[in-house]
MARVEXFI-543676 format. One record per residue (C-alpha): x, y, z. Coordinates in steps of 0.1 Angstrom, whole numbers. Layout:
N
VEXRO     u     v     w
VEXRO     X     Y     Z
...
//
This chain:
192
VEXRO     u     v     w
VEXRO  -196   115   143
VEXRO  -218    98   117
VEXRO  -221    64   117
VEXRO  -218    45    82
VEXRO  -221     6    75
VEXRO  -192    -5    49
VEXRO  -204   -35    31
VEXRO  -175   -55    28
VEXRO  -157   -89    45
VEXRO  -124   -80    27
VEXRO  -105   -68    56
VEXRO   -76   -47    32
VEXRO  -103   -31    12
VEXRO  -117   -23    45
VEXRO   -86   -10    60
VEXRO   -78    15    28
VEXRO  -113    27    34
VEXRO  -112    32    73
VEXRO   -77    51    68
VEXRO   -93    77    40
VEXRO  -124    81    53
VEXRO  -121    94    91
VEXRO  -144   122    98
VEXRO  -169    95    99
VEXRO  -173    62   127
VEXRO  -174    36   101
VEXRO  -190     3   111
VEXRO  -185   -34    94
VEXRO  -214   -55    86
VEXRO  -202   -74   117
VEXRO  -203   -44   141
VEXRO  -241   -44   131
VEXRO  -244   -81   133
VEXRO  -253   -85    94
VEXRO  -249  -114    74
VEXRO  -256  -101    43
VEXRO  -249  -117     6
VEXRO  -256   -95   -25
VEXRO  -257  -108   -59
VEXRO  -233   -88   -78
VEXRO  -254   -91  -111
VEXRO  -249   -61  -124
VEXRO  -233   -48  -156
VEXRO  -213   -18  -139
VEXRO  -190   -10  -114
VEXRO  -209    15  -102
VEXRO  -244    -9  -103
VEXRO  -227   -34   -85
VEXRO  -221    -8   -56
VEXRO  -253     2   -56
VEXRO  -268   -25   -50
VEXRO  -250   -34   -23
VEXRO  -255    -1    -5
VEXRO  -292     2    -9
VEXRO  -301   -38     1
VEXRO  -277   -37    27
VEXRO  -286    -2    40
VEXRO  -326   -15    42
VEXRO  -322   -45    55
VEXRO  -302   -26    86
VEXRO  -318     6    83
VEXRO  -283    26    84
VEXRO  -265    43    59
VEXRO  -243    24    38
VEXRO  -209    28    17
VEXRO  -203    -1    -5
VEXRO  -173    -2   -37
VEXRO  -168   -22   -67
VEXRO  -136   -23   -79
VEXRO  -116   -43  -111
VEXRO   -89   -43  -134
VEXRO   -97   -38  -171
VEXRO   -69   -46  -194
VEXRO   -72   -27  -229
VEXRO   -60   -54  -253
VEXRO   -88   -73  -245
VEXRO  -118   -48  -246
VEXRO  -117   -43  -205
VEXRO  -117   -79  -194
VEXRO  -121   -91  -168
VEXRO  -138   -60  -158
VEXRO  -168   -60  -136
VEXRO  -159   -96  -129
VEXRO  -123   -94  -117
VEXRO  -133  -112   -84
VEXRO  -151  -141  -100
VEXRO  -145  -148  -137
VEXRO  -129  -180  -121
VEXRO  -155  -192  -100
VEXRO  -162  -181   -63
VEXRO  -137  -205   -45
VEXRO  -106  -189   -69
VEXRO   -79  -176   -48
VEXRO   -66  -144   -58
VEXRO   -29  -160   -69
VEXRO   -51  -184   -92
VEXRO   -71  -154  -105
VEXRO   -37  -136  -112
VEXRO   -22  -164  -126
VEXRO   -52  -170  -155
VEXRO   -51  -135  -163
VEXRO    -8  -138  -169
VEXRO   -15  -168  -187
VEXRO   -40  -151  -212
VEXRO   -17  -125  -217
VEXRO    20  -140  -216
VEXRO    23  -136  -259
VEXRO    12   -99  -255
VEXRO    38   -72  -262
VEXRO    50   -46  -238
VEXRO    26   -20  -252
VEXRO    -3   -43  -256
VEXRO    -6   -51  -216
VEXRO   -17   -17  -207
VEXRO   -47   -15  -179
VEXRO   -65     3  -156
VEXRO   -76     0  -119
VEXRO  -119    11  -114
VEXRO  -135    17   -84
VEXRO  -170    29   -80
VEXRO  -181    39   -44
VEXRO  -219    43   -38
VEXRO  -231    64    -6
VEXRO  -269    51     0
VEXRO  -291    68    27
VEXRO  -328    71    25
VEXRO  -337    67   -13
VEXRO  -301    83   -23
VEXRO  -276    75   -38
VEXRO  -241    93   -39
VEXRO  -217    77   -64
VEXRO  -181    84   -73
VEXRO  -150    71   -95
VEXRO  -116    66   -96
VEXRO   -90    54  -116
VEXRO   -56    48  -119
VEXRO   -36    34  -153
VEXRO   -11    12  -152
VEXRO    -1   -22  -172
VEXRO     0   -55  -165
VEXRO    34   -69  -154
VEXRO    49  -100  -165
VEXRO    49  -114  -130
VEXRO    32  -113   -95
VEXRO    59   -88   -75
VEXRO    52   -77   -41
VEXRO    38   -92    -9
VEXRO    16   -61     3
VEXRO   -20   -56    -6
VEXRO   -47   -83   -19
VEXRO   -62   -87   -52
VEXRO   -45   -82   -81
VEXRO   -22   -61   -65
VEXRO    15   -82   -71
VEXRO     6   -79  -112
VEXRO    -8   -45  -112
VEXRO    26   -20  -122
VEXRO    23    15  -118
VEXRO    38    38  -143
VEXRO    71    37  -115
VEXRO    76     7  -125
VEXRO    58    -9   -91
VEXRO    31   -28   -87
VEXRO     6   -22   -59
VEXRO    16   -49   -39
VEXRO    54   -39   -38
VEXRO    40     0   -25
VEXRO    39     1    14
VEXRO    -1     3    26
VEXRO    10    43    28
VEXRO    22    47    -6
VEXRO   -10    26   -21
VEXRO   -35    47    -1
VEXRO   -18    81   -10
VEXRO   -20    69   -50
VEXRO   -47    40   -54
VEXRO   -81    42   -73
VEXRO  -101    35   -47
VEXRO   -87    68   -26
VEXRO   -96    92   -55
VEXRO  -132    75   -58
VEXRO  -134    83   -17
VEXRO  -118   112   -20
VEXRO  -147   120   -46
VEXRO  -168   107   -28
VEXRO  -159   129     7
VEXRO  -164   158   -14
VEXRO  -197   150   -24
VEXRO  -208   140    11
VEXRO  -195   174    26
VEXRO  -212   196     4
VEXRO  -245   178    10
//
């Protein structure tokens, strides 16, 4: 079975990834003993994943799977984007970060609080790069709901009227936007 490095800490993100991907032995950066912080600087999704992959994958000379992921909320031109995870400083908790982005929207109608879920995953492995996307739409609801997931997940509603943290870890990885971009991904990698 090949062996693949997924550079993240985030233990749920890690979790959906292990549970899609499993023809492969997928390692975390502490299986291979690496401590390794990468600037996301980048203006994309999918740049931010790259670079992860490729400085990661040459610092331990393995193959690499890394994701970016972020809500972008159409009223206000895909904010907060590719910086969903810091856009209130590093040491924000998630509840804090959920709780600014309610508060910027709580005098937006129903129709104005529509959004969508992004995930770019990058394969790197000598010099190349694999990359694929998913999405999911949604809106933003009016009020965290749900005690499953991480993130954004309590004010993330689905089109069922749930958000992503009131879906069992089952129901979230049959649907989410980061199972279609390594669903995508699988694909690609199997036909290489």
């Amino acid at each position: 079975m090949k062996k693949i490095v997924v550079v993240t800490n985030n233990q749920g993100k890690l979790k959906e990834i292990k549970h899609i991907l499993k023809n492969y032995e997928l390692l975390t950066l502490k299986d291979v003993n690496c401590k390794i912080e990468v600037n996301e600087d980048q203006e994309t999704f999918e740049g931010n994943a790259k670079k992860k992959a490729k400085e990661t994958a040459e610092l331990i000379n393995m193959p690499c799977i890394a994701d970016d992921s972020g809500l972008c909320i159409n009223a206000l031109n895909g904010w907060p984007g590719v910086y969903t995870d810091r856009f209130l400083g590093e040491d924000a908790t998630p509840s804090q970060k959920n709780e600014a982005i309610l508060e910027k929207m709580k005098n937006l109608k129903e129709e104005e609080r529509k959004a969508k879920v992004v995930c770019a995953v990058v394969y790197y492995e000598n010099g190349e790069f694999v990359v694929a996307e998913g999405e999911i739409e949604g809106k933003i609801a009016k009020e965290p709901r749900g005690d499953n997931g991480f993130g954004f997940d309590p004010i993330f509603e689905l089109e069922n009227g749930k958000t992503y943290a009131e879906l069992s870890k089952k129901e979230k990885n049959k649907i989410s936007h980061r199972k279609r971009a390594l669903e995508n991904l699988e694909k690609q990698l199997t036909n290489k």
